[in-house]
C-alpha positions as CSV (number, residue, x, y, z in Angstrom):
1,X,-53.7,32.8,46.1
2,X,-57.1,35.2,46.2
3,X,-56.0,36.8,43.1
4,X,-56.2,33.4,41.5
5,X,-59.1,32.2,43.3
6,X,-61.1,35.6,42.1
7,X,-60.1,35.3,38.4
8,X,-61.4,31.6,38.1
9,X,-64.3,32.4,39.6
10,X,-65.1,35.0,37.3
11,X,-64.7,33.0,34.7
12,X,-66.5,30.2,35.7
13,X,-69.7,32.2,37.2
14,X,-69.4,35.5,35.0
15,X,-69.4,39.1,36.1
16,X,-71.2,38.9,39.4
17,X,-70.2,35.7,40.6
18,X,-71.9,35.3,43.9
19,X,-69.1,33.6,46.9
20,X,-70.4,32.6,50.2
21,X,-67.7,32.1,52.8
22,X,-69.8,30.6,55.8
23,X,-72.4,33.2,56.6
24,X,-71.0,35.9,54.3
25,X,-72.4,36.7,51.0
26,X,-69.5,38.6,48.7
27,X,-69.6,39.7,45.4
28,X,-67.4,40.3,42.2
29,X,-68.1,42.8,40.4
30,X,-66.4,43.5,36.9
31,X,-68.8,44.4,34.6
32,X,-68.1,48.1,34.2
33,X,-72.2,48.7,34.4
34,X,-72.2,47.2,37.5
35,X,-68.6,48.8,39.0
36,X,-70.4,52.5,37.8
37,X,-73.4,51.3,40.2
38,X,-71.1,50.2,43.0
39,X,-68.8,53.1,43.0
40,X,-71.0,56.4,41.7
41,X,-74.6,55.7,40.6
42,X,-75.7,54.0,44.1
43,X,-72.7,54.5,46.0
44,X,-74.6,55.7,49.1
45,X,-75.2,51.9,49.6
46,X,-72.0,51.3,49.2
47,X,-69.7,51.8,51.9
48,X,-66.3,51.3,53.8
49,X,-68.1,49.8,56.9
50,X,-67.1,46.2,58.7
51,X,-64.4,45.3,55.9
52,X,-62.2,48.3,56.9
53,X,-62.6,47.1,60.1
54,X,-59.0,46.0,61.0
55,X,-57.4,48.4,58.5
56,X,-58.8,51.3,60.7
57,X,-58.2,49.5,63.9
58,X,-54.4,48.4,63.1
59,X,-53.4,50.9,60.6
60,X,-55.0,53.7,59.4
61,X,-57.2,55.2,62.4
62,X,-59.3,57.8,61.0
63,X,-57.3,58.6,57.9
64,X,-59.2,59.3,54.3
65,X,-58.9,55.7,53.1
66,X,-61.1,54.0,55.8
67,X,-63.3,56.3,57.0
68,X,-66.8,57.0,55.5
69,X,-69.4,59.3,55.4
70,X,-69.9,63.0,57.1
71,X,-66.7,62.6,58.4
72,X,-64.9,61.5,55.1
73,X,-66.7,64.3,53.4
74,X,-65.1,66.7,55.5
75,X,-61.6,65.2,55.6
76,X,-61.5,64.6,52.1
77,X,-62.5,68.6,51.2
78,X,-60.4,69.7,53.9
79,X,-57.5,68.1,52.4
80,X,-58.2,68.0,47.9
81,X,-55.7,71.1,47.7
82,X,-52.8,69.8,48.7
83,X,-53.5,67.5,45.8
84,X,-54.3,69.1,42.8
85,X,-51.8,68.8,40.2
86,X,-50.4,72.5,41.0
87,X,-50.1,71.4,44.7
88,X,-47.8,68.9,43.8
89,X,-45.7,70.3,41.4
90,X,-43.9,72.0,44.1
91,X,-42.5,68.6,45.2
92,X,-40.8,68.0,41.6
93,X,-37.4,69.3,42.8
94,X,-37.8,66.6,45.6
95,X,-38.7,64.0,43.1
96,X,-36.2,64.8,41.1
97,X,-32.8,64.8,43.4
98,X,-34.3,61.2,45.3
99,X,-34.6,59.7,41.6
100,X,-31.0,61.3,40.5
101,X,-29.9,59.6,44.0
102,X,-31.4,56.5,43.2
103,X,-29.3,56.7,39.4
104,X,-26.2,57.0,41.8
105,X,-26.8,54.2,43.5
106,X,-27.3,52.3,40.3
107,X,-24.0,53.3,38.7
108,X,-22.5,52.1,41.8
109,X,-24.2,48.6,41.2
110,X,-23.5,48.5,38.0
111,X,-19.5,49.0,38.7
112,X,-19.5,46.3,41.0
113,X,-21.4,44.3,38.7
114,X,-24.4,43.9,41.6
115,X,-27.8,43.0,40.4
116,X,-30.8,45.5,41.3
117,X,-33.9,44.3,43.0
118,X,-36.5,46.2,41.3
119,X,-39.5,45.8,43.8
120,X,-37.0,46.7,46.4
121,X,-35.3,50.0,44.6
122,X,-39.0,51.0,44.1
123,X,-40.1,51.2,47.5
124,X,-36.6,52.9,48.6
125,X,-37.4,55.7,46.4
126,X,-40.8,56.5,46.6
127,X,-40.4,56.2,50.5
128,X,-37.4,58.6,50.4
129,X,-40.2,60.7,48.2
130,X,-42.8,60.4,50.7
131,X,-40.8,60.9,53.6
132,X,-39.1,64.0,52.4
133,X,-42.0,65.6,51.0
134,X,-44.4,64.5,54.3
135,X,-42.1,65.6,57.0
136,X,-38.5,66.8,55.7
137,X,-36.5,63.9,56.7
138,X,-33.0,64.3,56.5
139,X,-31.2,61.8,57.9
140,X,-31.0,58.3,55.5
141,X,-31.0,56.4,59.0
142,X,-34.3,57.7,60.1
143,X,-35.9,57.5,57.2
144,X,-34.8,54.2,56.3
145,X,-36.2,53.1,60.4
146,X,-39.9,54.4,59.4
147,X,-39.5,52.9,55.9
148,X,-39.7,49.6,57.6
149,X,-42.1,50.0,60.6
150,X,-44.7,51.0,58.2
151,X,-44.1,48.5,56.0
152,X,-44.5,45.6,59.0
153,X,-47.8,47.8,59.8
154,X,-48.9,47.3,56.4
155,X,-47.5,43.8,55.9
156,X,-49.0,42.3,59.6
157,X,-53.0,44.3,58.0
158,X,-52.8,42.8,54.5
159,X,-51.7,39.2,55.8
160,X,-54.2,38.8,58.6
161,X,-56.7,39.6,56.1
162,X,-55.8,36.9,54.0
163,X,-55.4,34.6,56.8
164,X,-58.6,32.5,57.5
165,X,-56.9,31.7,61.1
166,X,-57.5,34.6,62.9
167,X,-55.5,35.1,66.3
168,X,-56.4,37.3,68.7
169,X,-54.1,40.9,68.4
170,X,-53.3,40.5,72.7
171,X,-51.6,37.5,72.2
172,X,-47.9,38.1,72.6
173,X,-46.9,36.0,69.3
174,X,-43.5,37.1,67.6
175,X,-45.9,39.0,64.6
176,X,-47.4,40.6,67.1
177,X,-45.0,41.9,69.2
178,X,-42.9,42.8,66.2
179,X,-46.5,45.1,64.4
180,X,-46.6,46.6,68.3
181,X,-42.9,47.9,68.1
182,X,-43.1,49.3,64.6
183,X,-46.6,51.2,65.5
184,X,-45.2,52.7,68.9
185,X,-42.0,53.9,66.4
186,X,-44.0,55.6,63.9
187,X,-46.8,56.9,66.8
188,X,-43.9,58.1,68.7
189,X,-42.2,60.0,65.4
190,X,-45.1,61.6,64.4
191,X,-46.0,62.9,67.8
192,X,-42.5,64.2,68.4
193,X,-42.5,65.9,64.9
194,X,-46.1,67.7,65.6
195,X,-44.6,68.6,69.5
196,X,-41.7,70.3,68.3
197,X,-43.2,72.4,65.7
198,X,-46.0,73.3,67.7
199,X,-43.0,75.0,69.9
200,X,-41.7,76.8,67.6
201,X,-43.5,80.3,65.4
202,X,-45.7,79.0,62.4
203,X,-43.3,80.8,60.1
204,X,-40.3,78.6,61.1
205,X,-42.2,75.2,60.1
206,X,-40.8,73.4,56.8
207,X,-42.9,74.2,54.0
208,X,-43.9,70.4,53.5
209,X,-47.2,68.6,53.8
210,X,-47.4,68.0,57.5
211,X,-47.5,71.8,58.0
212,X,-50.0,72.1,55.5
213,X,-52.1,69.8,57.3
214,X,-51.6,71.5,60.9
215,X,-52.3,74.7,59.4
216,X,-55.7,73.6,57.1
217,X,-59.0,74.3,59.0
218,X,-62.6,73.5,58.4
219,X,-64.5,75.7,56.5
220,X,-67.5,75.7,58.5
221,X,-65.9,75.3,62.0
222,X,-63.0,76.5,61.3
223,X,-61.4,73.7,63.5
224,X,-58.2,72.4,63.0
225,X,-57.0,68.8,62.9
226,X,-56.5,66.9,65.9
227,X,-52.9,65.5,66.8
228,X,-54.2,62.1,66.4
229,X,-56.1,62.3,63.2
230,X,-52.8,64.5,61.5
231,X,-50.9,61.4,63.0
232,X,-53.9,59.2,61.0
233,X,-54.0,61.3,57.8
234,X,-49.9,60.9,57.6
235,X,-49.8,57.3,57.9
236,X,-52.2,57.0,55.0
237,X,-50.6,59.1,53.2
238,X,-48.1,57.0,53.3
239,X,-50.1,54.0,52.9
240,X,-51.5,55.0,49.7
241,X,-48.5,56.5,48.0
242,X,-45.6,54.2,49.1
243,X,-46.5,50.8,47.8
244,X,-48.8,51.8,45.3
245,X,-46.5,53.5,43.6
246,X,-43.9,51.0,43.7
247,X,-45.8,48.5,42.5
248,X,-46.7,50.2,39.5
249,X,-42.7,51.7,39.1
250,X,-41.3,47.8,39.4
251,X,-44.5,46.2,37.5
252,X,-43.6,49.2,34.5
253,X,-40.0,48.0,34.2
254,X,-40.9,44.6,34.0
255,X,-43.2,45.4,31.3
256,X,-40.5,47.6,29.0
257,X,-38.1,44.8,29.9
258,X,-40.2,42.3,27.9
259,X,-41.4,44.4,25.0
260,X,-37.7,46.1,24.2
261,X,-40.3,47.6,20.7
262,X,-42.2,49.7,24.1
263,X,-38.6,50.2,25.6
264,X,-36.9,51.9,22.5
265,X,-39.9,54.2,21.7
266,X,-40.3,55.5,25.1
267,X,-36.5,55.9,25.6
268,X,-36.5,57.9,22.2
269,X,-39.3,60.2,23.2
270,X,-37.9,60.8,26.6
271,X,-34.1,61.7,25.1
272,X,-35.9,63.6,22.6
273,X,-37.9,66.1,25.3
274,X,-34.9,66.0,28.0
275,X,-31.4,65.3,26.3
276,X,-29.8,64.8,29.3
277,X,-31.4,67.8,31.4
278,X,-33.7,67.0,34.5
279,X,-37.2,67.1,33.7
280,X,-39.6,70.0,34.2
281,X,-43.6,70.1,34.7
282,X,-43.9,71.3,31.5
283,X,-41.7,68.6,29.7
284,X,-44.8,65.9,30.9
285,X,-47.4,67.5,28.3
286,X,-44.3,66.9,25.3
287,X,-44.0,63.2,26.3
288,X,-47.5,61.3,26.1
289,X,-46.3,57.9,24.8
290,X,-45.0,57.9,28.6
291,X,-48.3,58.5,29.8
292,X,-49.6,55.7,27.8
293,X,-47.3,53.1,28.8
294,X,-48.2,54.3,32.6
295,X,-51.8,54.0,31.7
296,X,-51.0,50.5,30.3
297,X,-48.8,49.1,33.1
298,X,-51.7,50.3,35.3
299,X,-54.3,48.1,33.4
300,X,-52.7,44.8,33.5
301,X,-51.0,45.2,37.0
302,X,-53.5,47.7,38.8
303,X,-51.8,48.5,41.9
304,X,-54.9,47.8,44.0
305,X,-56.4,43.9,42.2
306,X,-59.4,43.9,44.1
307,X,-61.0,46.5,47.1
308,X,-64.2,45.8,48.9
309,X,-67.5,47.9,49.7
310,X,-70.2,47.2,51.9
311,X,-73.7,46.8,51.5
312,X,-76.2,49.2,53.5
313,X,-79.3,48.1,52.0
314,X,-80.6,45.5,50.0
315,X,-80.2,46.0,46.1
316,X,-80.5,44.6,43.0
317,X,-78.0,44.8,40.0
318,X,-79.1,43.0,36.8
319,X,-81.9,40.7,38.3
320,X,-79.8,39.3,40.7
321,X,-80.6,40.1,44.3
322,X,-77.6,41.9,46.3
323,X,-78.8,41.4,50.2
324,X,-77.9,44.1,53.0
325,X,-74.9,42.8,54.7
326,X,-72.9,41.6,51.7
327,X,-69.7,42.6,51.0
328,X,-69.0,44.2,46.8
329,X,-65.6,43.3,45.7
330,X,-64.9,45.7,42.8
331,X,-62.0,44.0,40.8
332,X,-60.1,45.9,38.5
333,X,-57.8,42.9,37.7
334,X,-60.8,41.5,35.7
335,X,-62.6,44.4,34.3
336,X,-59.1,45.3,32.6
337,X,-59.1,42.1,31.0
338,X,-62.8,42.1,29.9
339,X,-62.9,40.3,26.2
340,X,-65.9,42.7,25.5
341,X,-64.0,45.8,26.6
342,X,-60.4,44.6,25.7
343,X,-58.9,43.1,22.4
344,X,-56.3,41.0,23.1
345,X,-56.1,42.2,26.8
346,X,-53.2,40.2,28.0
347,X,-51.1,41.9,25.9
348,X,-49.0,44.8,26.5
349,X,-50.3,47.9,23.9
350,X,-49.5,51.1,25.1
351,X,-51.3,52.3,21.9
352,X,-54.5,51.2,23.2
353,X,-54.3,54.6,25.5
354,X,-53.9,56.6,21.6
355,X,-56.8,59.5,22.7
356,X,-59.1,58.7,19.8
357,X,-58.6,54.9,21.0
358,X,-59.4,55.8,24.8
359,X,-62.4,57.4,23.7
360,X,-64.5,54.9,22.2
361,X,-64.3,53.0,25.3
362,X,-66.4,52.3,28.3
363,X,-65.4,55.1,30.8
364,X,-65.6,52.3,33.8
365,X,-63.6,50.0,31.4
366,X,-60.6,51.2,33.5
367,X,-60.7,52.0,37.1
């Protein structure tokens, strides 16, 4: 697979290896100098431009992760305070019962001596998450029928990237038809959810993220979102919290599952700060050995392997000549397993996140 393909040829050709696919120069970049260039120092020449092409066009629309420039800039100030750390606090109660749902469930399992899919209970739960905190959705049915259209959304994107065979979107193939039904279902939800809130006073809308977005306004214009683009914006909230997140949940429990040592400590700490109480915002800041084995899962099995950037203008990183065009292919994957950056970096130490540890590292080390 890619991931496979990028790792050797970062081995074999170091921490720029140059790969030309027919006419298209691409990049990896690992070295955490050369990341900071990509992603901060120069990162006016480095852009979400033809490589977010079908992501925008299939998926996303107009929504924070693939748009660029001016308009990202706006979209991305018009919408940083509904997540701040405060902002999102108020969802804990939220959090809280879908994960004490999801403990239900389990017991149930467990009675009936059922094994749990991990990857599978992940996604369940933060999509119940998402979904209650995004719109208020009540019913299990519903939420469980936009569960999976967005999932074949994301699913028919991700695999026609991968795909060197591309076939044209109009044909009327079985993955096509099947990525047109699930986008009409979510298009059509959305826009029902926006119509019938729009008919009734402000002060009678849920107090959940989609009214925070209909109600946010541009500080210069003082405009208001669009239908379409609160319909864009939703999706990729979606998009960016769903899968992520479960990735990194199921990816964690594998992880404790082989290193019972990790397991045993976290376990104590956690029984230590809760008992058997529900957790609190203010319990987080008493348990950082769970921080650090998030930090640590997140290292080896970063939820996003590899992300590209495109090139506006020719550029030069180290003495080697980056032409306009190219496409940068920052990739996490390897920079957390950088020998010069990393002792022993296929192994599982949540200890290397210790704060006195953390700070004698490269700050792009980890990104």
């Amino acid at each position: 697979g890619p991931l496979d393909f990028f790792m050797n040829a970062w081995k074999q050709y170091g921490d720029l290896a140059h790969i030309k696919i027919r006419s298209e120069n691409m990049f990896l970049v690992v070295h955490p100098d050369h990341v900071r260039h990509v992603t901060v120092t120069n990162s006016q020449n480095y852009d979400k431009l033809d490589s977010y092409d079908a992501v925008r066009e299939l998926l996303l629309g107009d929504g924070l992760v693939s748009t660029h420039g001016e308009f990202w800039r706006r979209q991305r100030k018009l919408m940083a305070p509904f997540f701040t750390p405060r902002a999102i606090e108020q969802y804990l109660p939220v959090m809280i019962d879908d994960g004490q749902s999801l403990l239900t469930r389990w017991a149930q399992l467990a009675k009936l001596g059922e094994p749990i899919e991990m990857g599978d209970e992940m996604m369940l739960v933060t999509a119940a998450i998402i979904l209650h905190t995004m719109f208020s959705t009540e019913s299990d049915a519903e939420m469980l029928k936009l569960k999976g259209a967005v999932e074949t959304m994301i699913q028919f994107v991700a695999g026609g990237q991968l795909n060197p065979v591309q076939l044209p979107i109009w044909l009327p193939t079985p993955g096509n038809r099947k990525y047109y039904r699930s986008r009409e279902l979510v298009h059509t939800y959305i826009n029902a959810l926006l119509e019938q809130r729009r008919l009734l006073p402000e002060a009678q809308w849920p107090d959940d993220l989609l009214s925070k977005l209909m109600r946010a306004r541009d500080d210069q214009s003082g405009e208001a979102m669009s239908d379409a683009l609160l319909r864009d914006e939703s999706i990729t909230i979606f998009f960016a919290g769903h899968e992520t997140t479960a990735r990194t949940m199921s990816f964690l429990f594998y992880a404790l599952a082989t290193h019972p040592e990790v397991e045993e400590r976290l376990y104590a700490e956690i029984s230590g700060v809760l008992g058997n109480r529900p957790p609190t915002i203010a319990d987080m800041k008493q348990m950082p050995y769970a921080l650090q084995v998030i930090k640590e899962t997140l290292r080896l099995y970063p939820a996003a392997p590899f992300y590209a950037r495109d090139v506006v203008a020719a550029d030069s990183i180290d003495g080697i000549t980056i032409p306009a065009g190219s496409r940068m292919m920052p990739f996490p994957y390897a920079t957390h397993r950088h020998p010069d950056f990393w002792q022993n970096p296929e192994h599982f130490d949540p200890d290397r996140w210790l704060p006195e540890v953390e700070a004698n590292r490269h700050s792009y080390a980890f990104h």
